[in-house]
N, C-alpha and C positions, 0 to 999 in steps of 0.2 A: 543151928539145927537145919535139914536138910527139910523142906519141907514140897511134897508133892501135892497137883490138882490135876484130876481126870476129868475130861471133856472129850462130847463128841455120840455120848448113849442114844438109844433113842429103840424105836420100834420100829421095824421094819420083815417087810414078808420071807417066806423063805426065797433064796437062792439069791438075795437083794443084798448089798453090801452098805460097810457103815468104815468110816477109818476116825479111831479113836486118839487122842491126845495125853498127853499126859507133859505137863511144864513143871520146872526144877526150879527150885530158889535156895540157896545158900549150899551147895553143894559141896559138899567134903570132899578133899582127896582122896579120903580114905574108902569113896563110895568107887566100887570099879566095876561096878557091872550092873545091870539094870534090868526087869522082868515082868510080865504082866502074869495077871495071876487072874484066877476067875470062881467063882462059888455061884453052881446051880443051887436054888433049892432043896434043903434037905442032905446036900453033898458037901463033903471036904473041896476047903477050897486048895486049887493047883494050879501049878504053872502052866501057861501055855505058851508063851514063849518067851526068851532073852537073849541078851544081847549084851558084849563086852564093850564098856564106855569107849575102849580104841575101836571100837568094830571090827575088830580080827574076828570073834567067834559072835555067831548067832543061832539057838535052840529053836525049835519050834517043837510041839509035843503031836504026839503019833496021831492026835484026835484030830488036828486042826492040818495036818501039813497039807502043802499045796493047797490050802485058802486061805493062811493067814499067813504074813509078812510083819516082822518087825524090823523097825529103823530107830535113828538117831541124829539128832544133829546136834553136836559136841558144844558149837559154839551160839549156840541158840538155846543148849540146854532141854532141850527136847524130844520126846519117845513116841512114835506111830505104833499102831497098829491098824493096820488094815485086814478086815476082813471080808473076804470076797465068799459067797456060795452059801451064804448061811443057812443053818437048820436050825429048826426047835431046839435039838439037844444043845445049840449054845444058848440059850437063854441064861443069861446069870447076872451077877455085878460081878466086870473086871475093875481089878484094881493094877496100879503098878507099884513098883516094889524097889529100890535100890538097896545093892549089896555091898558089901568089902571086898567080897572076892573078886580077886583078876580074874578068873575064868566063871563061867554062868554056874551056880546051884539051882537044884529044882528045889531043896530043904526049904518049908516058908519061915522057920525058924533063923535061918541064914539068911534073911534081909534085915536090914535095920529100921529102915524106913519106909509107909505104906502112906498111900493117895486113901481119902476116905470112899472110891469108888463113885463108879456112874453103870445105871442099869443099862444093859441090851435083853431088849425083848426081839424074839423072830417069834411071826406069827404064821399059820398057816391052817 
């Protein structure tokens, strides 16, 4: 079984940055694509961004662009996010997410496998 651990949450003010972790262990072939996913409060949790295990293709979603980055490193087995400029309305638990699919889903139903999360709080 694929199993994920997210590191890297914390508190922090606004416009302050945090870059988040997320380590792989037993990873499937069959896993090809990888995503961070996040659940404000009260909210459906959604993607915010992903990225294809080759890194040909990387998503980021409309809310976050240009201040968050996701990455990879294949043979380390490893997912960044970095997020630069933060606001309140990111407050949530990100999670990451490994998929099947060769190209990125936003569906959270189309991952297989999910990290039990770590919180980001922005304060201001």
């Amino acid at each position: 079984q694929v199993r994920l651990v997210e590191s890297g949450g914390g508190v922090v003010q606004a416009g302050g940055s945090l870059k988040l972790t997320c380590t792989s262990s037993g990873r499937s072939l069959s896993q090809n694509s990888m995503a961070w996913f996040r659940q404000a409060p009260g909210k459906e949790r959604r993607i915010v961004a992903g990225v294809t295990w080759s890194g040909h293709v990387t998503y980021v979603a409309d809310s976050v662009e240009g201040r968050f980055t996701i990455s990879r490193d294949t043979a380390k087995n490893t997912l960044w996010l970095q997020m630069n400029s933060l606001k309140p309305e990111d407050t949530a638990v990100y999670y990451c997410a490994a998929s099947p699919a060769s190209v990125i889903v936003v569906v959270e139903n189309e991952y297989d496998y999910w990290g039990k999360g770590t919180q980001v709080t922005v304060s201001s």
